[in-house]
C-alpha positions in Angstrom: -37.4 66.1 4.8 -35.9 63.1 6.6 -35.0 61.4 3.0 -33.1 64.4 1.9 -31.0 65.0 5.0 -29.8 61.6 4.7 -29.0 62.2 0.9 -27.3 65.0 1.8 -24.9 63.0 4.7 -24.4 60.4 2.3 -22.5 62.5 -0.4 -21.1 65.0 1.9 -19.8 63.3 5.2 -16.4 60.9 4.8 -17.1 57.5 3.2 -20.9 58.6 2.6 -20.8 58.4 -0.7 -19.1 54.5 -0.8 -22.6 54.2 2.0 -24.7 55.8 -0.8 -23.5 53.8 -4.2 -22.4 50.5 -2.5 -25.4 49.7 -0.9 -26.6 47.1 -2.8 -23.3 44.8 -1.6 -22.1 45.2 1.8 -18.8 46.7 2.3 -16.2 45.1 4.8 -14.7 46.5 8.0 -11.4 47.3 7.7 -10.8 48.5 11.1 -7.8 50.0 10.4 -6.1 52.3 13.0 -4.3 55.6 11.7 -1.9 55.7 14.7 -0.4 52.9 13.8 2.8 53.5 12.5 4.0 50.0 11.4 0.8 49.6 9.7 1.1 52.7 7.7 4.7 51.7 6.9 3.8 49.0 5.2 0.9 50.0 3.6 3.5 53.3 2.0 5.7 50.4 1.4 2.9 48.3 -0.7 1.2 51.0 -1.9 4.2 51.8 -3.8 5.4 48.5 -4.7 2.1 47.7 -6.2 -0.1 50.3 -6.9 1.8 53.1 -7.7 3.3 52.1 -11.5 -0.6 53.5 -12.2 -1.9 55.9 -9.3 -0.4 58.8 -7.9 -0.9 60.7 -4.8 -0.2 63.8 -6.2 -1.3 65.5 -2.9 1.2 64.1 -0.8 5.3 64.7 -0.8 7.8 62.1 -0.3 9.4 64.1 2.5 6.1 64.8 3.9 5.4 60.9 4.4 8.7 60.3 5.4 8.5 62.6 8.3 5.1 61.4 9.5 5.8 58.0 9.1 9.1 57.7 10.8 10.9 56.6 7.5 14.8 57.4 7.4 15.9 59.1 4.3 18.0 56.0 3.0 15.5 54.0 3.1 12.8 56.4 1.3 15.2 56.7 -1.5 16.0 53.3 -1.8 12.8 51.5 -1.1 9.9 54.2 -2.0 10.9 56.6 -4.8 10.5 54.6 -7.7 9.5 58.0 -10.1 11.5 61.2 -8.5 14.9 62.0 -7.1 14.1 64.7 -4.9 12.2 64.2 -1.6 10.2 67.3 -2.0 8.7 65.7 -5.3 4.6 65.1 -5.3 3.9 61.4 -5.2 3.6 61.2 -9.2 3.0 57.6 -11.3 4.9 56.1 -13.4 2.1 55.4 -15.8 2.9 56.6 -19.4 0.5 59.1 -21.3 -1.3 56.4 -23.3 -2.9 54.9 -20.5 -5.9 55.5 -21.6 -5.5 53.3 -24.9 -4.6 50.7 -22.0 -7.7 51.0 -19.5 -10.3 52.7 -21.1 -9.7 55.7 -19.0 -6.8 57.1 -17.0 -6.1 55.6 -13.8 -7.2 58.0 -11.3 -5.3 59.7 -8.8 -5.5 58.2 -5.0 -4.6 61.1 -2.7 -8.4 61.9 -1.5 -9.8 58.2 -2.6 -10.1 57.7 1.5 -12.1 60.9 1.7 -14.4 60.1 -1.2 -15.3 56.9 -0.9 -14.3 55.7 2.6 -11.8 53.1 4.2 -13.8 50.2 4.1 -14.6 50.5 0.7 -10.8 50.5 -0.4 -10.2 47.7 2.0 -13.0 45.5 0.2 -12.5 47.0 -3.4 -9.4 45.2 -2.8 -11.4 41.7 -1.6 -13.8 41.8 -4.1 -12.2 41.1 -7.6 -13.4 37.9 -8.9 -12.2 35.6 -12.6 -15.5 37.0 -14.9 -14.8 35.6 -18.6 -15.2 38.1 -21.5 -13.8 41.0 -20.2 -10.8 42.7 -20.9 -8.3 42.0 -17.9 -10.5 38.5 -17.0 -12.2 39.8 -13.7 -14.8 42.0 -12.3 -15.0 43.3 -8.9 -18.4 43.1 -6.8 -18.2 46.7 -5.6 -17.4 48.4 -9.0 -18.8 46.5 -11.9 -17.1 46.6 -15.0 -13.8 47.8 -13.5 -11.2 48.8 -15.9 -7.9 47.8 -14.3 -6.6 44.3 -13.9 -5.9 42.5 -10.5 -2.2 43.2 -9.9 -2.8 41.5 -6.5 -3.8 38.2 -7.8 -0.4 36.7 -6.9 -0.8 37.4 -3.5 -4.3 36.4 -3.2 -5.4 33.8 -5.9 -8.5 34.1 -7.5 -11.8 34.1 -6.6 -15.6 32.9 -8.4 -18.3 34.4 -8.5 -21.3 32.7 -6.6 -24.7 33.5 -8.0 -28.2 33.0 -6.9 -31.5 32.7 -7.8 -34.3 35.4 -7.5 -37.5 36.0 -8.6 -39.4 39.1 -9.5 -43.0 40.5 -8.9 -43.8 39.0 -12.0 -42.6 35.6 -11.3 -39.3 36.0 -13.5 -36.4 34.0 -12.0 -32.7 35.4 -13.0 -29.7 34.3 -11.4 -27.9 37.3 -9.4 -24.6 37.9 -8.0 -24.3 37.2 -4.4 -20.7 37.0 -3.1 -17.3 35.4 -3.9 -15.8 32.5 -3.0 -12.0 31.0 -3.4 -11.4 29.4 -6.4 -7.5 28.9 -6.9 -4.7 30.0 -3.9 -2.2 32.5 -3.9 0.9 33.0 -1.9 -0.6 34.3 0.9 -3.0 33.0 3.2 -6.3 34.8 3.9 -5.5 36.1 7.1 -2.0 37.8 5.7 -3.8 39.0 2.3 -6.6 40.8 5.0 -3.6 42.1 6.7 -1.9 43.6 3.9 -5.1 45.3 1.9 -6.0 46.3 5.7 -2.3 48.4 5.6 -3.1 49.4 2.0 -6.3 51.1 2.9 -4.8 52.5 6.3 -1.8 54.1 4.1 -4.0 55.4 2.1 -6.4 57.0 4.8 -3.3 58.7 6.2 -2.7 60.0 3.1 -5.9 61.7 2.6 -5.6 63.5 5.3 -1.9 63.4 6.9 -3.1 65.5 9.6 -6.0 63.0 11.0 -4.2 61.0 14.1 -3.1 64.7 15.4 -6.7 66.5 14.8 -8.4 63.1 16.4 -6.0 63.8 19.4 -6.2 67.5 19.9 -9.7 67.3 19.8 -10.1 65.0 22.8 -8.4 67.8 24.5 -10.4 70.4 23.2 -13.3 68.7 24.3 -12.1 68.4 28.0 -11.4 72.3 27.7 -14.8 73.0 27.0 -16.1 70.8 29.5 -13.8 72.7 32.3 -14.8 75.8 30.6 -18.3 75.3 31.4 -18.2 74.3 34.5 -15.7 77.8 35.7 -18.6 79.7 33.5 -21.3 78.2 35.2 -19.8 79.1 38.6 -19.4 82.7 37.3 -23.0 82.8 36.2 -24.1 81.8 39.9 -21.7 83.8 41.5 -22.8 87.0 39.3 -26.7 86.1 39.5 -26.5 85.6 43.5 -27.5 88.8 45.0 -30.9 89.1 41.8 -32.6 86.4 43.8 
């Protein structure tokens, strides 16, 4: 019974299902923090620069963002909207209709990504591509083999190895086995800025899963103070009602 409760949590709570098919690498903590707004506007600002020519956020307007994330109409026009004129516009790609001659598969849509798979498995999907020779784009990523795209953020980060080690099975069988990354050439930004700007990335992209999150969080610390007041006025009732029985 206890097995299938946590089955259930892990597909059906947020980021459960990154717990339930990334177990077998550790993800990262991307401690991100939805009310910040800087954060997010860089992360809107990155996100489109970089990801969007092949994901969409079909879920989320342009006006929408702009309004949450205190962006001023010039500069959404002139800085954001690479693939629409018109604020009220979804957040569409710009990838053509033969992407899937390109990738394998069509590059899927981003809006609920946050949702599905959880923030700290964006923020280290985005860590964990490494140079793997022999396959199409020239990398792999340690928390989805065999990933289709290519690592557009190589620039900024530089390239990592693989490092491998050794293991041995019940029957004595030693194979070599995947156990991390490590740096293998530089790229124009230092560790600590790279971790700040997939932290933004994944943060953006949180807030876009749910633009509503940073106000339901608040309201319900107030909600829960109500209740607590609430009980305490009905308990007073309840004795003041129950008084003259005993």
């Amino acid at each position: 019974m206890l097995k299938r409760f946590l089955l259930i949590a892990a597909v059906f709570l947020p980021g459960g299902a990154a717990l339930a098919q990334e177990a077998g690498y550790p993800l990262q903590n991307a401690d991100t923090d939805i009310n910040d707004i800087q954060s997010l506007q860089r992360g809107a600002r990155d996100f489109m620069n970089y990801c969007s020519g092949c994901h969409s956020l079909r879920y989320l307007r342009y006006n929408r963002m702009a309004k949450d994330l205190r962006i001023a109409p010039a500069d959404l026009a002139r800085d954001l909207m690479f693939t629409s004129s018109k604020p009220f516009d979804h957040i569409i790609s710009a990838m053509p209709a033969d992407a899937v001659a390109w990738f394998g598969k069509q590059p899927p849509d981003l809006t609920l990504m946050a949702r599905y798979k959880g923030v700290d498995y964006i923020y280290s999907f985005l860590k964990g591509f490494y140079a793997e020779k022999g396959r199409l784009w020239g990398v792999d990523n340690l928390y989805y083999p065999k990933v289709a795209m290519p690592f557009v953020l190589e620039p900024l980060q530089g390239l990592q190895k693989p490092v491998y080690k050794s293991v041995t099975d019940d029957r004595g069988h030693a194979s070599m086995e995947l156990s991390g990354v490590e740096p293998m050439t530089p790229g124009s930004m230092t560790p600590a800025q790279y971790d700040r700007f997939v932290r933004d990335i994944s943060n953006f992209l949180d807030y876009a899963a749910e633009p509503i999150k940073a106000q339901r969080e608040s309201m319900g610390i107030f909600v829960t103070l109500f209740l607590l007041a609430f009980f305490l006025f009905a308990y007073l009732l309840k004795k003041e009602y129950w008084k003259d029985v005993h």
